[in-house]
N, C-alpha and C positions, 0 to 999 in steps of 0.2 A: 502823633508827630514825633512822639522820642524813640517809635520802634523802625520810621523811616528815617532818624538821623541817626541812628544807629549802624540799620545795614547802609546806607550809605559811610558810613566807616569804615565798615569792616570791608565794604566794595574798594573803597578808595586805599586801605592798607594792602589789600591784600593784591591790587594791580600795582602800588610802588614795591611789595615784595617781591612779583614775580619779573616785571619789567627791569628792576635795576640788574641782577644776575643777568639777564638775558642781553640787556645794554652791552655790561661786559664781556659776553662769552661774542655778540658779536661785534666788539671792539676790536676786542683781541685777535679773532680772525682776522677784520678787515687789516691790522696792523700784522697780523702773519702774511699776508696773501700779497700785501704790500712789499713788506720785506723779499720777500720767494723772490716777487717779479723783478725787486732791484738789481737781488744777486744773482737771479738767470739770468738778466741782463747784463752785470758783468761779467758774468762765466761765460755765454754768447758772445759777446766780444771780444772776449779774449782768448777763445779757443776759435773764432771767426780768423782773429791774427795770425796766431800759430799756423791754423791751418791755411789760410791764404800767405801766408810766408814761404810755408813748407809746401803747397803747392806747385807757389810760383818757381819755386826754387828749382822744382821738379819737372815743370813742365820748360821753364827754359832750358834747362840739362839735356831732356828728353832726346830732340833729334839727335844733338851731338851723342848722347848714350848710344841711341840705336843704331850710325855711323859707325861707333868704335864696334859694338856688335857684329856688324857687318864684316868689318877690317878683321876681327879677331878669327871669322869663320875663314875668310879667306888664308888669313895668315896661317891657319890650319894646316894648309897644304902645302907649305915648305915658302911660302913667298918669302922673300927678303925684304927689307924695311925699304931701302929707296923706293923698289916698286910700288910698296901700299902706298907710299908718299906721294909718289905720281900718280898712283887711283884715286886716293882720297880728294886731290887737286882739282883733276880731270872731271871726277863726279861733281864738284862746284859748277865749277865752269859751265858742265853740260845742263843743269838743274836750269841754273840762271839763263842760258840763252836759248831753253826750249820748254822751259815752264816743267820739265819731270821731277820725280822724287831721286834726288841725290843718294838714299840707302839702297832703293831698288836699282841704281845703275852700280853701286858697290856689291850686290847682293847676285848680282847675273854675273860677274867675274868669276864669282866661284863654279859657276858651269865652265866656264869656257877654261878655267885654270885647269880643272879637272878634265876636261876632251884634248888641249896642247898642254906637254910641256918642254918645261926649258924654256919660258917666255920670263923673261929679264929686264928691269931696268923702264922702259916706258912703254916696252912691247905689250903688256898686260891691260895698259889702260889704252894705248893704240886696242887694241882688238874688243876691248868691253865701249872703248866709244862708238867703233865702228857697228857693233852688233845693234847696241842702243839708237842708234843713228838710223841703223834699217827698221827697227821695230818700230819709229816715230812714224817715219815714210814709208811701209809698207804697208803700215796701219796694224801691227802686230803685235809678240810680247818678247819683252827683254829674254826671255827663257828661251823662248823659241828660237830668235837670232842667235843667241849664242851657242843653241847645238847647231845650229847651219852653221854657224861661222866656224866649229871645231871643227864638223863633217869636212865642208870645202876646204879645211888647210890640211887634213887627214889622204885628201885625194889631188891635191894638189900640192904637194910637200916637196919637191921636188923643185919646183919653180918657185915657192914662194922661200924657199931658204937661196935660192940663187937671183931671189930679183931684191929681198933684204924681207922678212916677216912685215915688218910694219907697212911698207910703202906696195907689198901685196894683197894685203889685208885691205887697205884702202882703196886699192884699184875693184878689187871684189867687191866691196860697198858699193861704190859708185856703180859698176855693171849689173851690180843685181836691182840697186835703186834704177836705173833706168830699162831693164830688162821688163820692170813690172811697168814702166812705164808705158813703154811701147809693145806689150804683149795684154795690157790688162788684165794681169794675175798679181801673187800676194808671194810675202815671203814663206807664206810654210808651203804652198803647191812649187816652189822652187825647192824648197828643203825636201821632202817627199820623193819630186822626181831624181833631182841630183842622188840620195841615195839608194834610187833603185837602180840607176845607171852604173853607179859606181867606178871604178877605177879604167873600165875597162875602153870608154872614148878614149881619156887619157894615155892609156897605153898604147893607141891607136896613131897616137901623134896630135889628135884631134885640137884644136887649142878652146878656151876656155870662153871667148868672144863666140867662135860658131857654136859649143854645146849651150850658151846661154841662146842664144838665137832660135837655134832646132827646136829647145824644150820648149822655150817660151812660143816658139809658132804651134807646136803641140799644145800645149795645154792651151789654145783658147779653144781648140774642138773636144777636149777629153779632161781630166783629173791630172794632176800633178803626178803623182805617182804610179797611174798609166802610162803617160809620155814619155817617164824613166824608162818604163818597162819594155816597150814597143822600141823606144832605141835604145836598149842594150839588147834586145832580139837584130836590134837592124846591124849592129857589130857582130854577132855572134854569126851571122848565118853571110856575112861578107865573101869570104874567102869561099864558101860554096858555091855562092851563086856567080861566081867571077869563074868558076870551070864550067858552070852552067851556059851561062850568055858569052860563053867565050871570050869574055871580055876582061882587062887589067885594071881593076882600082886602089893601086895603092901603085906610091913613086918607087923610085930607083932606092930608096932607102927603106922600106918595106912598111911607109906609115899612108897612111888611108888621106886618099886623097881626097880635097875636102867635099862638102856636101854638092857645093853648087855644080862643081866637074862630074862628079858618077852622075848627075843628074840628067847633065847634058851630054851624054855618052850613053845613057838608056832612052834619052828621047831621041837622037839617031839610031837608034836601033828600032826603038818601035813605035816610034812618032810620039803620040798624044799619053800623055803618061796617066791622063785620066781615064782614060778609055776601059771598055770591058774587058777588051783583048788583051791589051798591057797589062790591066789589072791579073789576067789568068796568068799569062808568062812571068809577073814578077812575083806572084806568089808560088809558083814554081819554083823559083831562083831565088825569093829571100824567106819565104815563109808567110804565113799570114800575119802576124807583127810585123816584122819586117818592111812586108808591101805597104802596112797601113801608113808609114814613117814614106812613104816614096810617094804614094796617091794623095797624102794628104798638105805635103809641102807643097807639091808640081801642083796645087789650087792655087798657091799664089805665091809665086818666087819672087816676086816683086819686095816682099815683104821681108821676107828672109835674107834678100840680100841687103837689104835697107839698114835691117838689124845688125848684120853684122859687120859692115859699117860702122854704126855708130857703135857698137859694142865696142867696137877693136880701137877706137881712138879714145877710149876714156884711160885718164891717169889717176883718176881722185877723188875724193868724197864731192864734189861739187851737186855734182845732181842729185845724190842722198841728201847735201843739204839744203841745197835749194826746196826740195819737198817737203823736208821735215819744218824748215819755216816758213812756209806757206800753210802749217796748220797750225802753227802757235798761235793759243789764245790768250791774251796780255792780261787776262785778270790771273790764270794761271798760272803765266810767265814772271808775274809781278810775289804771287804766293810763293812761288818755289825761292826767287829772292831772295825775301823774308825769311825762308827757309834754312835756305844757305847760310844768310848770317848767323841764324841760331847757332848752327851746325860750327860754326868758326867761333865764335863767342863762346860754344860751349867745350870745345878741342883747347881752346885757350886756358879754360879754367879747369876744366879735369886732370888735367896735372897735379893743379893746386891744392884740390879735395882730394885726393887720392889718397895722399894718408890719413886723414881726417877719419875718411871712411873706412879704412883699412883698422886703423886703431879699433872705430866703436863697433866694425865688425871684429873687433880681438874681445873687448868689452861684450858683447853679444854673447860670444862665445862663451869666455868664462863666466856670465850671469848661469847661458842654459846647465854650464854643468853644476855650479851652483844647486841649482833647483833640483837634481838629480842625486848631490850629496846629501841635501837637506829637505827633503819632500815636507815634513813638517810646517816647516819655515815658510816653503811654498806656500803650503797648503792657507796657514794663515796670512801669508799675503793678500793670498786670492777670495781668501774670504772678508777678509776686511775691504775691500776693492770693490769685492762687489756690493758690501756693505753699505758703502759709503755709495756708490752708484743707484741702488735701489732707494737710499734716501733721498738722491738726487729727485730722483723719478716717482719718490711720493709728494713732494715737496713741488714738483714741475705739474704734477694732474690737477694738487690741489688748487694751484695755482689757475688750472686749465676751467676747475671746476666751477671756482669763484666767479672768475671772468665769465662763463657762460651764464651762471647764472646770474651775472649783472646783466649780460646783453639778454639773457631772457625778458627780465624788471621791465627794461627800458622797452623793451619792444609791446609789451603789453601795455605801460602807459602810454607810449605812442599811440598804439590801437583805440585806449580807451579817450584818450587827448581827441583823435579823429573824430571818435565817435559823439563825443560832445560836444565839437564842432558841428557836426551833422545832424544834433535833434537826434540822437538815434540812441536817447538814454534806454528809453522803454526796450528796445530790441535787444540791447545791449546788459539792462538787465535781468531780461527772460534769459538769456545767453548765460550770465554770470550764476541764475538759480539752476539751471538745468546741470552747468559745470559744478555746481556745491553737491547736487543732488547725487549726480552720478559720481563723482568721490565721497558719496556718503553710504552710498551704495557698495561700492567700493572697501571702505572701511568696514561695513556688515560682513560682507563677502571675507574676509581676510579675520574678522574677528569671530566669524562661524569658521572660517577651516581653521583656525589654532583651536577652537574646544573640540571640534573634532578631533583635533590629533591630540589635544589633553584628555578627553574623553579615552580615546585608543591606549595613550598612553594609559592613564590609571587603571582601564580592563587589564592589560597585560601585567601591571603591577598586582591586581585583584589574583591573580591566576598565579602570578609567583608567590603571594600567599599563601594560598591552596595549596601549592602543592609544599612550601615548606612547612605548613600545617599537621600535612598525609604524611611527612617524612619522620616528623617529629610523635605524632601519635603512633607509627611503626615502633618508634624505640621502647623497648621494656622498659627503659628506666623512667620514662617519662610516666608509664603506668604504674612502676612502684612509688614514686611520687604523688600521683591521684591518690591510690588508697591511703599513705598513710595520712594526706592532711584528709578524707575522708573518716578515720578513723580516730584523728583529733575531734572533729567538729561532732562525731557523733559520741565524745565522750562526754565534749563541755558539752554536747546540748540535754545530754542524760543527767548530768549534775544540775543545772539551770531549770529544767521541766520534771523535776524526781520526783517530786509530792505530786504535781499534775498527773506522772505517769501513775505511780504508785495507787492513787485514790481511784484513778478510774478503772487501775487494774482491781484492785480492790474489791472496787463494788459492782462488779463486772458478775453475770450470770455463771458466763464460764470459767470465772476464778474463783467461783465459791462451788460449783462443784468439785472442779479439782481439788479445790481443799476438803471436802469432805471425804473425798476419794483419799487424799493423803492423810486423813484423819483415821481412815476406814485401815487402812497399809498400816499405819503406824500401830496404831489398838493391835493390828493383827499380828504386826513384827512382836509389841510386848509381850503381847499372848504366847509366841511363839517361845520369849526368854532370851536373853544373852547377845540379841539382835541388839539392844542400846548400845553398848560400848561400841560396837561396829558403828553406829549411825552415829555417835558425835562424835568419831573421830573423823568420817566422812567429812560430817560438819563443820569440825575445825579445819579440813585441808581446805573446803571451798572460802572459806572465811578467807582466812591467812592468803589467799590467792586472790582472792578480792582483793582485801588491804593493799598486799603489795603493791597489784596494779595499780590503783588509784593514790598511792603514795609516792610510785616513782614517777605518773603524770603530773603529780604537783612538782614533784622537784625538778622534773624538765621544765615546767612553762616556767617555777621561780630563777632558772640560768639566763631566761629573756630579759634583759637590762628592763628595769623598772617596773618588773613583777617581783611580788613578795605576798605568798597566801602561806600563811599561816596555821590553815587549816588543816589537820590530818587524824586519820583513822584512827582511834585507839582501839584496843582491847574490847572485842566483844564480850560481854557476861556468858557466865557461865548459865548454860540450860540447867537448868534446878530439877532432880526426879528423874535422875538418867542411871542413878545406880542400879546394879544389875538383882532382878529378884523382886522390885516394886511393883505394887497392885497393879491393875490400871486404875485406877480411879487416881493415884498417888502420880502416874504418871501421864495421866491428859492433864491436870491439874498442871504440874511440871510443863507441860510444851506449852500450855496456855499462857502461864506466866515468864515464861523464856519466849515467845512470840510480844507480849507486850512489851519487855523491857529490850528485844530490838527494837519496836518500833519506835520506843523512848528513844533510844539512842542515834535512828536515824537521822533525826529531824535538826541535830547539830553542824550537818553537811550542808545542807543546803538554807536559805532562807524560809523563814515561817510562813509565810504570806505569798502569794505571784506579786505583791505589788512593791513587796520589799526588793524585786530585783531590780539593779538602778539603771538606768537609762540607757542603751546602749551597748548591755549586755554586761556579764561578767570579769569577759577580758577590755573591756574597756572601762571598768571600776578597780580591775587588777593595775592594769597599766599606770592611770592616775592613780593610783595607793601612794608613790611616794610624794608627787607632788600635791596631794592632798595633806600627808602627815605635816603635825607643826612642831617643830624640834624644840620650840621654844620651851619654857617653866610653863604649867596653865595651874592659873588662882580660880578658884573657884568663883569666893569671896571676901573681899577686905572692906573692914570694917574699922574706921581710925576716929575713935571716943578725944574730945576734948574737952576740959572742964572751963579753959580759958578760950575769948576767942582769940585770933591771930590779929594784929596789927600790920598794917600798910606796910611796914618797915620792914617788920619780922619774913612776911612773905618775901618783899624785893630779895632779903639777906639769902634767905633758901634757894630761892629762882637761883639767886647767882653762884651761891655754893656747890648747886647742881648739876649746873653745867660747865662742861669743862673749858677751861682757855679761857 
């Protein structure tokens, strides 16, 4: 019972350990996430104003902008101010009572400014209404009428500077608006023809009612620009065929008489002017153009004469405008309005900002060069800007992130709300174990590929080993380093094992031949004489070179902080029986007792015993030497005789004398 109210402790501590951090970390979110949305929501707002401010500002300016625009292009070409003033006007006017766009009737001037000039005063927007006016009612574009309306004052310049520009320009409106009316053509197959025709009816005398008439009974059987073609062959080849048919078509002033007379002066001559026969003799006499301009009118004169009639009594824009407002559409009509106002409301106040803008275009200016003087400066503008932008924009996702993942939550318990409505626990949690399972799966998957790539990684780490291994075993110096602590450890371990070596070299088969062998040499060197001296001076060089070595190895290991051996090589005895001239018996006696008292003397190197060496070896008996020594006094033994015992008192009195303080 105390071992399950226990882990139930330690269960219950260690979920308020982990849950209270957690609590806060997501407090604290939700209280960021919070915050973010308040202040994108008032940053939205308030860059919502600005820029609906500065839109609006912008889009009512707009027309009026594009108007001045307009004016500015025309102005271009030398117009004087009253004029634009009269265009500017003229284009209200014409917007509002025919639904068009007021900048594209300012915008087609500059054609027509550019085919006439010397147009002054209100002649400019006379001739841009008029063209606008055709293009309504011809069903065509402001472009287009405005090179026919240059063309026809280019070839009829003549008459229109003697009948006044404006109120000729007018009368041409009207007769072209009605030309397409009663011919059922368009204004560009009139533009077309008129200047294939060119000047040359004109100079004929021809007037401007009958060449709209001709073209226009032309072009309903051919192309606008055939029509042209065919009657300026039919002027060209006049004067030939008037010697041909013997006959005179042009008056007492040498101008061509008009169409309907040669007509009727070739049909007495050869009757039916449609005929084959006619047809061969007039192309004889006008050409085959020419003929086609004769056989193709005499189909129906009725027509042509009807036309030029009513050609010849038009004074005015009436029937251009009659047309053009028979197609105005009132939601159009109504738009352009609207327009128009903008367009005046905004002429109104462009005045008024003009220095405004003027200024902060001067401020523009001196900022860019600014930033040109001082790139720097730029520089950390632009970086702080975008700084503070990118913050913007972690602060706007995180916020994005939150949110999604609330409307995640919610939608899940929604699902799970349904679904416990529906009795559909069970489905629902097969559903919920197969989704634990396969994110558990999931988490295998993703925790086997990191020890793979920690596996991969630590091979690669193995292998940079390797080879700094191979690089380092290449350097010499790393092998003069091997041998000499080799040659340490094989001297301590000779001092350490020297009675082991020694005894079993000793008693070794093959050490005691050789010593007999060396016994055998030595007898024989004495026998020989005078060989001693030679051998213990031998003797003493290999000594002396012993000692040294194993004296300088103690005083190196004694420089290692907290070694200190004390032990060292003295004076080997002298070999007794080496003087020169002794027996042998005088002198094996002599090596035998000089071989003992080495051996005496070795046994002070090393310890007596194997078991006397202490634990751990030599140098680690060296190393603790100092912290083993006791610097203190050492008593042996104290011995304190007293005849009297001590009393109670006597003791306190000492105790306290004793000690100090």
């Amino acid at each position: 019972m105390a071992d399950r109210s226990a882990r139930l402790d330690f269960i219950l501590a260690l979920t308020d350990k982990v849950t209270a951090p957690l609590g806060k970390v997501k407090t604290g979110f939700s209280d960021l996430a919070e915050q973010s949305e308040k202040n994108i929501k008032t940053m939205g707002l308030g860059l919502a104003g600005v820029t609906g401010a500065f839109v609006g500002i912008n889009e009512s300016l707009q027309p009026a902008l594009e108007m001045n625009r307009a004016l500015g292009e025309v102005k271009s070409l030398g117009v004087a101010e009253d004029a634009l003033t009269a265009l500017n006007q003229k284009s209200l006017e014409f917007s509002v009572a025919y639904g068009e766009n007021a900048r594209d009737f300012v915008a087609s001037a500059y054609t027509i400014e550019g085919a006439i000039k010397g147009l002054t005063g209100n002649q400019l927007a006379t001739f841009t209404n008029t063209s606008n006016l055709l293009a309504k009612a011809t069903k065509s574009d402001a472009e287009t009428m405005g090179a026919y309306v240059g063309t026809m004052y280019n070839l009829f310049k003549g008459q229109a500077d003697a009948m006044g520009k404006g109120e000729w320009v007018e009368k041409l409106g009207g007769q072209t608006a009605l030309a397409v009316q009663l011919f059922r053509t368009d204004g560009a197959q009139l533009k077309d023809a008129f200047k294939e025709v060119g000047s040359i009816a004109t100079a004929a005398g021809v007037d401007i009612a009958e060449q709209f008439a001709v073209i226009g009974s032309l072009s309903s059987t051919m192309e606008g620009g055939d029509a042209g073609g065919r009657y300026k062959a039919f002027f060209e080849n006049l004067g030939a065929a008037s010697e041909k048919m013997g006959m005179t078509f042009t008056d007492s002033n040498g101008k061509a008489l008009p169409m309907l007379q040669i007509m009727e002066k070739l049909q007495g001559k050869l009757g039916d002017l449609t005929s084959a026969s006619a047809n061969t003799k007039l192309m004889e006499a006008f050409g085959g153009e020419g003929a086609q301009v004769i056989t193709s009118l005499a189909k129906d004169t009725d027509r042509l004469r009807n036309g030029m009639d009513k050609l010849g009594k038009v004074r005015g824009l009436e029937n251009a405008e009659n047309m053009a407002k028979a197609m105005v559409d009132p939601w159009q009509q109504f738009a352009a309005a609207v327009e128009a106002l903008r367009i005046a409301f905004g002429q109104a106040l462009i005045p008024i900002l003009t220095p405004l803008m003027a200024k902060l275009s001067g401020i523009a200016g001196t900022m860019t060069r600014w930033t040109q003087m001082f790139p720097n400066i730029t520089r950390v503008i632009g970086i702080v800007s975008l700084t503070i932008l990118g913050l913007i924009a972690a602060m706007s996702l995180l916020t994005f992130a939150i949110g999604a993942g609330r409307m995640a939550w919610l939608a899940m318990v929604t699902v799970w709300k349904v679904v416990q409505l529906l009795n559909l626990r069970a489905v629902a949690g097969f559903l919920l174990q197969v989704a634990v399972i396969a994110l558990y799966m999931a988490g295998l998957t993703i925790l086997y590929t990191t020890m793979a790539l920690i596996r991969g990684a630590m091979m690669l780490w193995q292998g940079a080993i390797w080879l700094v291994n191979a690089a380092m075993l290449a350097n010499p110096v790393v092998w003069i380093v091997i041998g000499v602590m080799a040659l340490v450890a094989a001297v301590i371990a000779a001092v350490v094992y020297w009675d082991e070596w020694t005894a079993a070299l000793m008693n070794s088969e093959a050490f005691k031949w050789v010593s007999d062998q060396l016994t055998a040499l030595s007898d024989w060197f004495t026998s020989m004489g005078g060989w001693s001296g030679m051998a213990k001076a031998a003797w003493d060089g290999i000594v002396a070179i012993f000692h040294t070595s194993i004296n300088s190895l103690i005083e190196m290991l004694n420089k290692i902080p907290g070694v200190d051996i004390e032990t060292k090589f003295g004076a080997m005895p002298e070999v007794p029986g080496t003087d020169i001239g002794v027996n042998n018996v005088d002198a094996s006696a002599a090596a035998q007792k000089a071989q003992q008292t080495i051996n005496a003397a070795i046994p002070s190197l090393s310890p007596a015993r194997p078991n006397a060496v202490p634990a751990g070896g030599l140098l680690t008996s060296i190393q603790n030497n100092n912290s083993s020594q006791n610097k203190g006094t050492h008593v042996e033994t104290l011995n304190i005789n007293t005849a009297k015992p001590m009393t109670p008192l006597e003791l306190e009195n000492m105790v306290s004398m004793a000690v100090p303080g």
